[in-house]
N, C-alpha and C positions, 0 to 999 in steps of 0.2 A: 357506577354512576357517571353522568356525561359532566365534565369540567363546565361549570357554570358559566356563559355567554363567550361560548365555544362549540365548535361543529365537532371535536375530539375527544373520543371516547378511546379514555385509559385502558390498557389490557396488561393483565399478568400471568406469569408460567408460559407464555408463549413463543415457540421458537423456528427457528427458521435457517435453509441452506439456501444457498445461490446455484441454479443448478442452468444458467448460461455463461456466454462467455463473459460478459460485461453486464452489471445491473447496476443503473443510477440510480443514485439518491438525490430529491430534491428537497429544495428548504422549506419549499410550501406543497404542499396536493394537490400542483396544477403543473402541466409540462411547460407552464410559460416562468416556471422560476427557476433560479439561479439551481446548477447542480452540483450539491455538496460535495459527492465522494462518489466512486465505482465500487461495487465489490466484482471479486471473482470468484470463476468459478471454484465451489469449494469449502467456501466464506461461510462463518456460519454468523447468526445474528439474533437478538432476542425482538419481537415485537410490543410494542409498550404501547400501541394507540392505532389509532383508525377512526376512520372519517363516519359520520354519523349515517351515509348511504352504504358503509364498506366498501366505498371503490377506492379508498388510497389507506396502506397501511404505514404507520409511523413504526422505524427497527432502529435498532443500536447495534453497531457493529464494535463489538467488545474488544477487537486486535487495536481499532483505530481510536475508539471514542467517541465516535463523531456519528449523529442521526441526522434520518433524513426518512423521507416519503418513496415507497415503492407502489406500485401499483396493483392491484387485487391480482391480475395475472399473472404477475410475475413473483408472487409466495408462494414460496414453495415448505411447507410446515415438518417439521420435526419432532420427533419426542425429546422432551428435556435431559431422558438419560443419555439418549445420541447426544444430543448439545456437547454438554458436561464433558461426556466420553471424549468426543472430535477435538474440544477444547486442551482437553488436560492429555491427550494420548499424543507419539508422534504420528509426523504422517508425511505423505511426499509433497515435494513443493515444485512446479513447473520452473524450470531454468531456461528451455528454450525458446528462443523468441516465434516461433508458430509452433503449437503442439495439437494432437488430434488422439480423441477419445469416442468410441461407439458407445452411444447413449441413445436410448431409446430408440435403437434402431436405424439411428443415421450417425455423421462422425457429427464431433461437435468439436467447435477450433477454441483451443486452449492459449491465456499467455502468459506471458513469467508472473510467476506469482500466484497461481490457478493451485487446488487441491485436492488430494486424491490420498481419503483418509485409509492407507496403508503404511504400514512402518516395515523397517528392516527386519524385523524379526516375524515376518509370517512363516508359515510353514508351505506356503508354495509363492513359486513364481507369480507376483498379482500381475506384472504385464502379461505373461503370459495367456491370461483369465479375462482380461476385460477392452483387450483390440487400444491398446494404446500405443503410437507413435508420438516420439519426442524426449526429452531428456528431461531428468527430474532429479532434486538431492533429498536427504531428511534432513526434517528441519531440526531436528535433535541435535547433529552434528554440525558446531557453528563453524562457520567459514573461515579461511586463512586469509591473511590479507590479499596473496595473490587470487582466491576464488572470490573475494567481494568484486574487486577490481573485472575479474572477468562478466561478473554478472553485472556490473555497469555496465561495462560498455555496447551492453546489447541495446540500451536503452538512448545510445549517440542518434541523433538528429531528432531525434520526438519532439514534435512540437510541444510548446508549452499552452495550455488547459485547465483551468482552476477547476479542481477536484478532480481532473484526470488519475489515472491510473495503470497508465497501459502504454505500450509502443507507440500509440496513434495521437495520444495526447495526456502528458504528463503537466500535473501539477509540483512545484517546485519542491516545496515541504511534505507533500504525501509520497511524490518519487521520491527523495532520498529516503522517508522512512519504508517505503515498502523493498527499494532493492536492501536496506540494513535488514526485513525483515524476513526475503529470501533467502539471507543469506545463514539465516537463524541465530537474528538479534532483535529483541521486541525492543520496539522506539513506540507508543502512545504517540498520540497527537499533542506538542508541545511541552512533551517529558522527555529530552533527549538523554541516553545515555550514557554510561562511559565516566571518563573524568579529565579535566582539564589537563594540557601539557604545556611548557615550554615551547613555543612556535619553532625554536632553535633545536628541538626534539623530535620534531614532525618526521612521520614514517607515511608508506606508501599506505592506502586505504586508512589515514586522519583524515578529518573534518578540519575546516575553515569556518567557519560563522560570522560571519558580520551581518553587525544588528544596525538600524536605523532606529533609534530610543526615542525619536520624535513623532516618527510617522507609525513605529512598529511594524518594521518592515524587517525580513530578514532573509539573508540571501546563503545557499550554500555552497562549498566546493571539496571535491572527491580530491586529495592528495595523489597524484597516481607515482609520483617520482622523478626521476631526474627534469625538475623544474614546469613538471606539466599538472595540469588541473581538471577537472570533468564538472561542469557547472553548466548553469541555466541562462541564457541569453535569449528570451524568444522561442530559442530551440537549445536541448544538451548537445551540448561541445566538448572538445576536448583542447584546450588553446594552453601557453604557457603560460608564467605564473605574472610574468608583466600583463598581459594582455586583461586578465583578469584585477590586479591593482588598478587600470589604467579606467575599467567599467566601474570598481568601484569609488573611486574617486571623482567621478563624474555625477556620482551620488549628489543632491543638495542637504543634506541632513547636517547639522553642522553638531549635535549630540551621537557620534557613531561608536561602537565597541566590537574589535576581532578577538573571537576566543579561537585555541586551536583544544579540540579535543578528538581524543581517542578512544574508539567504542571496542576494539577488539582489544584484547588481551596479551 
């Protein structure tokens, strides 16, 4: 039944993969609105609505939490038990910053974070089988602090992009969750993980947080080690750890709070 004085028609058991490099999500069913989030390729997503013509479908991207409007061409539908499967099974995760897969006959360019539901236990070589170039980990086996650390810093100069997702244009809190989540650590959208530490216990690949409790603003930084940081100015950086005090302090927020926490093990 269509949501009473509303153009959105609910849908249920519907699902969906991402099967380009980059699929936007936007906040309304019209390409003049603000863009939520990218998925990549790989991404899987449940659909839960659509526009009363069927040209714009509303999905939820279950890794992130966060919906948004795609476009009728750009669904690509699924069976639920794929869903399910892709969800709960391992699978590889794109590590390198340009990756290339033959799909339907041409390559098609992959970026960190892209998915290619194979796991380590097949019984043959899948690169060998499906024309892929580029470097990939499983996401089953989580990251040491030195391979988080490496999978930032592929992500140095990206401009900053609200709802970005990718090398070309990263948003500040979906970039730090998506490289914690190639590195195979699930961070939700505003469910960080991990557990608080002692700032005076901080190790390389810790988190920084500082909160702005007035505006709701909150900012992040990659620990990398000997006094350096990977954070968000405009574009990711890697500058020392003054430099970064020095941005936040220029802050006007006069309610602020640094937590240090630790997502890896």
């Amino acid at each position: 039944m269509q949501k009473e004085k509303s153009s959105e028609w609910p849908l249920i058991d519907a699902f969906g993969i991402c099967r380009q490099t980059i699929l936007p999500l936007y906040r309304r069913p019209t390409f003049d609105s603000a863009m939520v989030t990218q998925l990549l390729f790989g991404e899987c997503y449940q659909t839960i609505g659509m526009t009363s013509d069927q040209q714009w479908f509303k999905i939820l991207h279950e890794d992130t939490g966060l919906q948004g409007w795609i476009t009728t061409q750009t669904l690509k539908e699924i069976p639920g038990a794929d869903y399910y499967n892709f969800l709960n099974r391992d699978f590889q995760v794109v590590t390198s910053p340009i990756a290339a897969i033959e799909y339907l006959g041409t390559n098609l360019y992959l970026l960190p974070g892209s998915r290619l539901h194979f796991s380590d236990l097949e019984l043959f070589n899948w690169q060998d089988h499906i024309g892929f170039t580029g470097s990939v980990r499983s996401h089953a086996i989580k990251a040491d602090r030195s391979q988080l650390i490496d999978i930032a810093i592929k992500y140095v100069n990206a401009p900053y992009q609200a709802g970005g997702r990718s090398i070309f244009g990263l948003d500040e809190r979906q970039g730090f969750e998506l490289i914690f989540s190639i590195a195979g650590y699930s961070w939700k959208s505003g469910k960080i993980p991990g557990r608080k530490i002692d700032p005076e216990l901080v190790l390389p690949g810790d988190l920084f947080i500082f909160r702005e409790l007035e505006k709701k603003q909150v900012n992040y930084a990659l620990y990398l080690g000997s006094e350096e940081v990977f954070w968000m100015d405009n574009r990711i950086k890697v500058s020392d750890m003054s430099e970064w005090e020095t941005f936040l302090r220029s802050r006007k927020d006069k309610q602020v709070e640094l937590e240090t926490r630790s997502i890896l093990s």
